[in-house]
C-alpha positions as CSV (number, residue, x, y, z in Angstrom):
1,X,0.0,0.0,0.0
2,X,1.3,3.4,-0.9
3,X,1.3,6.5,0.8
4,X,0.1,9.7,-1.2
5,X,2.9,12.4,-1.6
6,X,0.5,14.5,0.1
7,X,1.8,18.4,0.2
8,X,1.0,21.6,2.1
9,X,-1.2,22.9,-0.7
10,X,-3.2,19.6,-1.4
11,X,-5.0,18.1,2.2
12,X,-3.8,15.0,3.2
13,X,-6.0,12.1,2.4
14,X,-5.4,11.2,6.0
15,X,-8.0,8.3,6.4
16,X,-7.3,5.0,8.8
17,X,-8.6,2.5,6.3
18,X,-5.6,3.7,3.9
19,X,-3.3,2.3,6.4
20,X,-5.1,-0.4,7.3
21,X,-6.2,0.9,10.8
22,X,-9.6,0.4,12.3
23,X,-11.7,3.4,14.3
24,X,-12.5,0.7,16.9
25,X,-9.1,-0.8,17.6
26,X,-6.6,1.2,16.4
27,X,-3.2,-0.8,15.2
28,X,-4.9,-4.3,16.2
29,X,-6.1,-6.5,13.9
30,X,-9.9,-6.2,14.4
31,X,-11.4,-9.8,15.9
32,X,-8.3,-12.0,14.6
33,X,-9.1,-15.1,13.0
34,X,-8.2,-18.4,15.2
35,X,-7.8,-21.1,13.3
36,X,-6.4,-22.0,10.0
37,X,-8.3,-23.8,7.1
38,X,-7.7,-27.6,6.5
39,X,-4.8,-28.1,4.6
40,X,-2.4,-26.6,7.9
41,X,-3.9,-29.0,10.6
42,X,-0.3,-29.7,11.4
43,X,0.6,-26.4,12.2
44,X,-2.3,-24.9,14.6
45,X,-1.9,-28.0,16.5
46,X,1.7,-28.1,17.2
47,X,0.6,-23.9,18.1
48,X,-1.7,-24.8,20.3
49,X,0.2,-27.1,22.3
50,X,3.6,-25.0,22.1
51,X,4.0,-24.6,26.2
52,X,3.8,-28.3,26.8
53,X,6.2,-29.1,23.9
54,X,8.6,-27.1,25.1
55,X,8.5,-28.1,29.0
56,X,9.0,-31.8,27.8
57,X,11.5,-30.9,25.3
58,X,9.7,-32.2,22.3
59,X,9.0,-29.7,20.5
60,X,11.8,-29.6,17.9
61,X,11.4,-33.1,17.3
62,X,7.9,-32.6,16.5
63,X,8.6,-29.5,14.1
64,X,11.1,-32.6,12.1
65,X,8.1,-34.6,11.4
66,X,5.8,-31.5,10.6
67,X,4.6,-32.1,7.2
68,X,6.1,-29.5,4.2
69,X,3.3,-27.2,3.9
70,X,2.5,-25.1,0.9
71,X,1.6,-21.0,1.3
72,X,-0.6,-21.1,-1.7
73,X,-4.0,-22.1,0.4
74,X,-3.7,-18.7,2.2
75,X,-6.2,-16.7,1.5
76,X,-6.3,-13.1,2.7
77,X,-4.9,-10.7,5.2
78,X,-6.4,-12.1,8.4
79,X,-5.3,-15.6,7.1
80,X,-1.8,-14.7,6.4
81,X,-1.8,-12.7,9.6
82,X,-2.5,-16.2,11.7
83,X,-0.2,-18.1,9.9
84,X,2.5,-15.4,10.5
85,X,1.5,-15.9,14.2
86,X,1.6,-19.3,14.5
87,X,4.8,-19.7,12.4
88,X,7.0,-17.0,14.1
89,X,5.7,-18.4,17.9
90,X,6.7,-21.9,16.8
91,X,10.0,-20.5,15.5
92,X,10.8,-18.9,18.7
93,X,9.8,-21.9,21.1
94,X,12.6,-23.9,18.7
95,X,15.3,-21.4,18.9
96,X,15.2,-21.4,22.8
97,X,13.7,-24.4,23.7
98,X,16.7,-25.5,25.6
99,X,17.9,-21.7,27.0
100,X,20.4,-19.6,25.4
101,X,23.1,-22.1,25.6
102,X,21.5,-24.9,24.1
103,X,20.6,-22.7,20.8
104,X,20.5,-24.0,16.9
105,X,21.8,-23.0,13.4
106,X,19.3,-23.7,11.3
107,X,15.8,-23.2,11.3
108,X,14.4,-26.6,9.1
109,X,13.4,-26.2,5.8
110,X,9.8,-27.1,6.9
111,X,9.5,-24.1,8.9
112,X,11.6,-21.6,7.5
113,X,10.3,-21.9,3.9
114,X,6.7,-21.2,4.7
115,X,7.1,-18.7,7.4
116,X,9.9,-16.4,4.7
117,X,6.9,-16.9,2.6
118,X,4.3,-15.6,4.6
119,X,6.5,-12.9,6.0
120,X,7.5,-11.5,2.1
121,X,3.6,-11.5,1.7
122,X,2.8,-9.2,4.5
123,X,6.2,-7.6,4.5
124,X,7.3,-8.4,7.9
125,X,10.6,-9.9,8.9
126,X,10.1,-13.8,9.7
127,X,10.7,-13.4,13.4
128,X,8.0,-12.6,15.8
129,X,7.2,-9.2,16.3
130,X,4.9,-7.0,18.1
131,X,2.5,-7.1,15.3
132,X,2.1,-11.1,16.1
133,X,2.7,-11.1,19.5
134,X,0.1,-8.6,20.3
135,X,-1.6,-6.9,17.7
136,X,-3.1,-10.3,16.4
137,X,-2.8,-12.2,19.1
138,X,-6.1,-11.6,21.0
139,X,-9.8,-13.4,20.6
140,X,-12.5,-12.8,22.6
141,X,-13.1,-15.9,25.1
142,X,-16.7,-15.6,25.9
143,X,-19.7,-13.4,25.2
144,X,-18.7,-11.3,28.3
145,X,-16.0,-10.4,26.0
146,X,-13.6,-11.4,28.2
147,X,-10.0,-11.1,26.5
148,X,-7.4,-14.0,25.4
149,X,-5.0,-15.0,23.7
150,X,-4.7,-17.0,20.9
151,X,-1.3,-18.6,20.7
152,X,0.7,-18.7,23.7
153,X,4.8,-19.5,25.4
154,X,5.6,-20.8,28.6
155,X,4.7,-18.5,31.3
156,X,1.2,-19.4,32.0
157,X,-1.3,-16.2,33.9
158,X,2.0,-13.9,33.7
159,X,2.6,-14.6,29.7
160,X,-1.2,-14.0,29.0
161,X,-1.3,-11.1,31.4
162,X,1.7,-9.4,29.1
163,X,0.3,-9.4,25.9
164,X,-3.1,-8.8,27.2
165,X,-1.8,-5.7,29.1
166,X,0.3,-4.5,26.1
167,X,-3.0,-4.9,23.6
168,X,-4.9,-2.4,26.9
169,X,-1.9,-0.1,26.3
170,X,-3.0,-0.3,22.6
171,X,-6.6,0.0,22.5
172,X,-6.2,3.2,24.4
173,X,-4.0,4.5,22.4
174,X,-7.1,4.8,19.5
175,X,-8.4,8.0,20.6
176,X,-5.1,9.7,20.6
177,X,-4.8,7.9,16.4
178,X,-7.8,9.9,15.8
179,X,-6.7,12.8,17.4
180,X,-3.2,12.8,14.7
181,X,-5.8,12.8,11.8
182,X,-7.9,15.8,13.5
183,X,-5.0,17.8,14.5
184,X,-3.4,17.7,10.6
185,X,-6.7,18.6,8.8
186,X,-6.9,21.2,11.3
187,X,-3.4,22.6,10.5
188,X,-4.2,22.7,6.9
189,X,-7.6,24.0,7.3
190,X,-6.4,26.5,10.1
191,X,-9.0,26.0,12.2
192,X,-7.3,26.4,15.9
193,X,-10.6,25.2,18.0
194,X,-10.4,21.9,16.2
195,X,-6.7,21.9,16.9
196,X,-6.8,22.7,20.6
197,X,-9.8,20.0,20.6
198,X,-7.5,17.2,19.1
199,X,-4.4,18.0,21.4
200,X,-6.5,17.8,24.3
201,X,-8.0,14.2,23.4
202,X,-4.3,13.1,22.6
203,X,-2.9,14.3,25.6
204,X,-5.6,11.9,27.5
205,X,-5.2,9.1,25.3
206,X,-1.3,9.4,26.2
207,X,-2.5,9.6,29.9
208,X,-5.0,6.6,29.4
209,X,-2.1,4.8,28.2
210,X,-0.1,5.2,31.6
211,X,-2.7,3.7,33.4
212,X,-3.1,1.0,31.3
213,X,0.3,0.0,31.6
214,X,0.3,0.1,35.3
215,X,-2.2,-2.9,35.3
216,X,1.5,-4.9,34.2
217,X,1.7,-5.2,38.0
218,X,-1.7,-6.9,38.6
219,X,-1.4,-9.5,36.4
220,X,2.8,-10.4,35.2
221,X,5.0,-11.7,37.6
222,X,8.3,-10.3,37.3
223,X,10.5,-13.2,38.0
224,X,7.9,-15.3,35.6
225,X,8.8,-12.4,33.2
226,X,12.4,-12.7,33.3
227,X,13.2,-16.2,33.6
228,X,11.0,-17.6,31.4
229,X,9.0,-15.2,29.3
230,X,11.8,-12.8,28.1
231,X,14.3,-15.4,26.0
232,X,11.1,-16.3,23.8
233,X,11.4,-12.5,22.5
234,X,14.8,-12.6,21.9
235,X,15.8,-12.4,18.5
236,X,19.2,-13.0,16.5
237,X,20.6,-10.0,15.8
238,X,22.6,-8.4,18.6
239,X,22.9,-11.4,20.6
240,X,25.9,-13.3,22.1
241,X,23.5,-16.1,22.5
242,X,23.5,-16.5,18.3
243,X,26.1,-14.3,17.1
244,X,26.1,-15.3,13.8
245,X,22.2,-15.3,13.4
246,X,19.9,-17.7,12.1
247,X,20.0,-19.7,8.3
248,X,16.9,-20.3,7.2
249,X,17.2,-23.8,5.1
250,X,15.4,-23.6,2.1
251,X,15.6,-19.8,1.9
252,X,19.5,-19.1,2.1
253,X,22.4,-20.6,2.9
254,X,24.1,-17.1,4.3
255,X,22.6,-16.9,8.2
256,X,20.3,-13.9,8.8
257,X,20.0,-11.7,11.6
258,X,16.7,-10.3,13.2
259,X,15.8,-8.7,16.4
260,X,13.7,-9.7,18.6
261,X,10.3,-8.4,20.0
262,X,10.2,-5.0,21.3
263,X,7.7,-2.3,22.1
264,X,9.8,0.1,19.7
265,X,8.2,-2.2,16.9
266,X,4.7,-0.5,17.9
267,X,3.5,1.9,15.7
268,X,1.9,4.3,17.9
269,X,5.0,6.3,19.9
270,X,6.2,6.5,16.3
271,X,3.2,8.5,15.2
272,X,2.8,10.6,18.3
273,X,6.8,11.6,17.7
274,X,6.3,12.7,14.3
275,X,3.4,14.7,15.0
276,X,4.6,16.5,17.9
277,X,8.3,17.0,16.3
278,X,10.0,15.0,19.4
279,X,14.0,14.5,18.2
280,X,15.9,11.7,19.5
281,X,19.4,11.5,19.3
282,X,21.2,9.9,16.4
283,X,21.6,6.4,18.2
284,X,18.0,5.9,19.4
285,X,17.0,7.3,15.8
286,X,18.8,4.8,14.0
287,X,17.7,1.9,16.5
288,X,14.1,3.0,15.9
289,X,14.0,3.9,12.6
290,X,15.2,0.1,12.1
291,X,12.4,-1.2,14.4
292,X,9.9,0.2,12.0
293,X,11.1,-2.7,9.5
294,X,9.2,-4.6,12.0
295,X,5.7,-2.9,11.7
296,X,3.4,-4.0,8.9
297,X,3.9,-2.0,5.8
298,X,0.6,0.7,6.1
299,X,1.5,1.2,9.3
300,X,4.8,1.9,8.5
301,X,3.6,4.6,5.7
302,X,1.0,6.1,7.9
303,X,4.4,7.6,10.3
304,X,6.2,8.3,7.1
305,X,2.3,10.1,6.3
306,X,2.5,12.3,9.7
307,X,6.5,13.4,8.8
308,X,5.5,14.8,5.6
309,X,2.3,16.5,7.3
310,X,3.4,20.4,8.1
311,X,5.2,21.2,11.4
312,X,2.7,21.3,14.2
313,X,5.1,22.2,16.5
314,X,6.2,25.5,13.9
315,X,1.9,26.2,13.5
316,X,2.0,26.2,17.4
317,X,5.0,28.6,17.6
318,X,4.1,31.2,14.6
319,X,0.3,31.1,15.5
320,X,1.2,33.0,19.3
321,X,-1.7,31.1,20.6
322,X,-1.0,30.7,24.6
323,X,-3.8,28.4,25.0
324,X,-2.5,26.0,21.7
325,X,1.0,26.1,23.3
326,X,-0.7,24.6,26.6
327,X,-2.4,22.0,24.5
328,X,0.8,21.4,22.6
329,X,2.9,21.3,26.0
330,X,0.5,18.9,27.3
331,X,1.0,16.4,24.9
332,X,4.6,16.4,25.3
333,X,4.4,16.0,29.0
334,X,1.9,12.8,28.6
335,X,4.2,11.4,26.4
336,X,7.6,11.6,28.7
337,X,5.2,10.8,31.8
338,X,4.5,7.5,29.9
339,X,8.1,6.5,28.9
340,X,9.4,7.4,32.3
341,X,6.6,5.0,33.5
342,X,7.9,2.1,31.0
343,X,11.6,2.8,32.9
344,X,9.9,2.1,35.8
345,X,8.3,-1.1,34.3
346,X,11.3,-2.1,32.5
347,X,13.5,-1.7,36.2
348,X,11.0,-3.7,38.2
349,X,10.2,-6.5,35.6
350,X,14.2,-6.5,34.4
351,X,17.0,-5.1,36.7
352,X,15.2,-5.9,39.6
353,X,14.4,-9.3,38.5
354,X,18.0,-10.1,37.6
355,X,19.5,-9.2,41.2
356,X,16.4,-11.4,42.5
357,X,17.4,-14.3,39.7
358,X,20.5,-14.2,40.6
359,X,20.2,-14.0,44.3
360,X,18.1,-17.2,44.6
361,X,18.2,-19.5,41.5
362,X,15.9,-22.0,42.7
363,X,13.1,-19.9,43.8
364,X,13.1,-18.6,40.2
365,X,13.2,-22.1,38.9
366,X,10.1,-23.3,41.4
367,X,7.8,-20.1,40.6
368,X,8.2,-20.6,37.0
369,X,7.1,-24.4,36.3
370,X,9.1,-27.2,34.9
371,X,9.9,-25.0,31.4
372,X,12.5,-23.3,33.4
373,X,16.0,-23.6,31.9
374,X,18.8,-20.9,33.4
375,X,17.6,-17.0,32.9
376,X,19.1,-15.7,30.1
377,X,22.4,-13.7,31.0
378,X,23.6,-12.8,27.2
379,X,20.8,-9.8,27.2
380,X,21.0,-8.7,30.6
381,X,21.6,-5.2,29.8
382,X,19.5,-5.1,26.2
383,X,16.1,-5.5,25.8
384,X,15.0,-8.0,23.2
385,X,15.2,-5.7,20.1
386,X,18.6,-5.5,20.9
387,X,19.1,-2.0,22.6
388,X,21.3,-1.2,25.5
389,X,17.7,-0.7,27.2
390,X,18.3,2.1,29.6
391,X,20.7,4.3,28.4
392,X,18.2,4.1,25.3
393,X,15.3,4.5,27.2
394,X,16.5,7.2,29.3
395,X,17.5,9.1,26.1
396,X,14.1,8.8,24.6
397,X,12.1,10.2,27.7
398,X,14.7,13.4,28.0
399,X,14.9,14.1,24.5
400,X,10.9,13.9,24.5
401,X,11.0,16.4,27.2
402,X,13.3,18.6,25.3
403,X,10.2,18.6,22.8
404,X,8.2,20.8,25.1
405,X,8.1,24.9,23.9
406,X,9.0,26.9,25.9
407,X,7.1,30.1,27.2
C-alpha cells in the first residue's frame, strides 16, 4: 500500500482505512481469525500445544516430522496474519527451547520456507514481532467479551497477562490515532478550535495509556517475566547467545539476523513523535528507525504520512496562541510521563528481576514451572530488540521532554 505524496497545498488524504487501521481498535487486527483452514492442521496443532512441547523438550522433534506445507492455500490478510503468528511463535519456542546455551543453526526447511513466505507477503521480517505477538494475538473468550490470547509461550497467567496488558496499552491509544488525523486537517484548514480539541484528546489518550500499563503489576510476575518469558522475544541479531544469526534452510544458505520483540516495533509512539516533532538523538533514531522494519507495511507509511504532514510544533510557535501552546505542551508531557513509567516497568520486571534471579536460582526455577532452563544472561543489559535498554530509554524520555516549547 502506498502512501500519497500528500503536500501543504493539497489536504492529506489522511483516512485509517488507507493504512489499514480500524476506528474501533486502532493498530490491532480487528477480531483475529483463530484457526487456520484444513490443509495446515499440522501447524495450529503443534501452536496450540507450544507450552507443553517445550517443557517436555519435544518440540523440535515434532517440528522434524511436521509435514512440508504449501503457502498457496492462504487466502487473505487475516489468514496470512495467523499463519504469521503461528509460524514466528513456533520459531521462537525452537530457537530457545533449551535456553540460550542450548541454541541452533538452522531453522528446518519445513518451517523456514513457509514462514519467509508468509513474512514477504505481508512484508514483515520472519521473526516474531509485536504485530504477532500482540496486535493479532487476542480473541474474545466468551460473550462477556472477556480477552485472550490465541497462541501462547511458557509462562502461563503472567505470559497471557503481558500481551493482554500490552494490547490495553494499545486499545487506548485509539483515541489519541484519531486525534493525529484531526489535528493535521486542522493545521491545513487552520482551524485552531479543532486543533486545541485534538491535542487535548491526545494528551488523554497518552495519559489513558499510563494507566493502562500500570495494570502490568496486577497481572505479570516479574520473576515469571524474566526467567521464562523474556528469551522467547529474543531475536538473533545483537545477541551473544547466536552471534552469527539464524540460516533459514530452504531460503538461504548465508545466516540472517533479526531482532527480537520490542515495544519500539509498535506503531503508535512513532506516530505521536512525528506529529509532535519529538527528536531523539542519532543512536536511538537509527535503533528506531530500524524497528519500523518490523511494523506492517501501512502502518509503516502512515508515520512516514504524519513526517511529511506540516510542522505542528512551527503552527503552534508562529500562530502565538497561549492556549495551543498549553495544549501542545501537554501532549509532550503525557508522552515523557508515559516513557518514564515504562523505565519504571522495565526496572522492576528487568534489573530488579535479575539481582532477584541471581540472588536465589531455585526460587526462580520453582515459581516458573518445569519450562524453566537458566535465565538468560547474554541480554541482561539489552532488551529483546537489541538495545542497550536504559541508556536508550532514558534518552528517549529526555529528549521527548526537550520537545516541550518553551514560554
Amino acid at each position: 500500500m502506498e502512501a500519497g505524496e500528500g503536500t501543504e497545498e493539497t489536504p492529506l488524504p489522511l483516512v485509517l482505512t488507507r493504512f489499514q487501521l480500524s476506528e474501533e481498535y486502532g493498530f490491532l487486527l480487528p477480531d483475529p481469525l483463530t484457526e487456520l483452514p484444513e490443509p495446515y492442521g499440522p501447524w495450529m496443532e503443534i501452536a496450540h500445544d507450544l507450552p507443553q512441547l517445550i517443557a517436555s523438550h519435544q518440540l523440535r522433534s515434532q517440528v522434524h516430522q511436521m509435514p512440508q506445507l504449501s503457502t498457496r492455500h492462504l487466502r487473505g490478510r487475516e489468514e496470512l496474519h495467523l499463519a504469521h503468528l503461528v509460524l514466528s511463535f513456533i520459531t521462537m519456542g525452537y530457537l530457545w527451547q533449551e535456553g540460550e546455551e542450548g541454541t541452533v543453526k538452522v531453522l528446518p526447511q519445513n518451517l523456514a520456507v513457509p514462514f519467509w513466505e508468509v513474512s514477504q507477503a505481508l512484508g514483515l521480517p520472519p521473526i516474531l514481532s509485536h504485530t504477532d505477538f500482540v496486535l493479532a494475538n487476542w480473541r474474545r473468550k466468551n460473550p462477556n467479551r472477556n480477552l485472550d490470547t490465541i497462541i501462547s509461550l511458557p509462562g502461563g497467567e503472567s505470559l497471557r497477562g503481558f500481551i493482554l496488558v500490552t494490547l490495553l496499552v494499545e486499545k487506548a491509544a485509539v483515541p489519541g490515532i484519531k486525534a493525529i488525523i484531526q489535528a493535521i486537517r486542522a493545521i491545513l484548514q487552520l482551524d485552531e478550535e479543532t486543533l486545541h480539541k485534538a491535542l487535548q484528546e491526545l494528551a488523554e489518550a497518552i495519559g489513558d495509556m499510563s494507566k493502562a500499563l500500570q495494570r502490568m503489576h496486577d497481572y505479570v510476575d516479574p520473576a515469571v517475566f524474566y526467567a521464562v518469558i523474556r528469551i522467547f522475544l529474543s531475536g538473533w541479531k545483537d545477541n551473544p547467545a547466536m552471534p552469527d544469526g539464524l540460516i533459514y534452510e530452504g531460503v538461504s544458505d548465508e545466516p540472517m539476523a533479526y531482532s527480537g520483540g520490542s515495544a519500539a516495533q509498535s506503531t503508535i509512539l512513532h506516530a505521536f513523535d512525528e506529529l509532535l516533532g519529538i527528536r531523539h538523538s542519532e543512536e536511538s533514531t537509527a535503533f528506531l528507525h530500524r524497528m519500523r522494519d518490523y511494523m506492517p507495511p501501512p502502518h509503516r507509511a502512515f508515520v512516514e504520512e504524519i513526517h511529511r504532514a506540516p510542522s505542528l510544533k512551527q503552527h503552534v510557535l508562529s500562530s502565538g496562541d497561549a492556549q495551543l501552546c498549553t495544549a501542545f505542551n501537554r501532549c509532550v508531557s503525557a508522552l515523557a510521563e508515559f516513557r518514564s513509567y515504562h523505565i519504571t516497568i522495565v526496572t522492576k520486571y528487568i534489573t530488579v528481576a535479575a539481582a532477584k534471579a541471581k540472588a536465589g536460582q531455585a526460587d526462580t526455577g520453582d515459581r516458573a514451572g518445569p519450562s524453566a532452563v537458566k535465565p538468560p544472561s547474554a541480554l541482561e543489559a539489552k532488551g529483546t530488540g537489541g538495545s542497550h535498554i536504559f541508556s536508550f530509554l532514558k534518552s528517549v524520555r529526555d529528549t521527548t521532554r526537550e520537545g516541550m516549547i518553551s514560554a
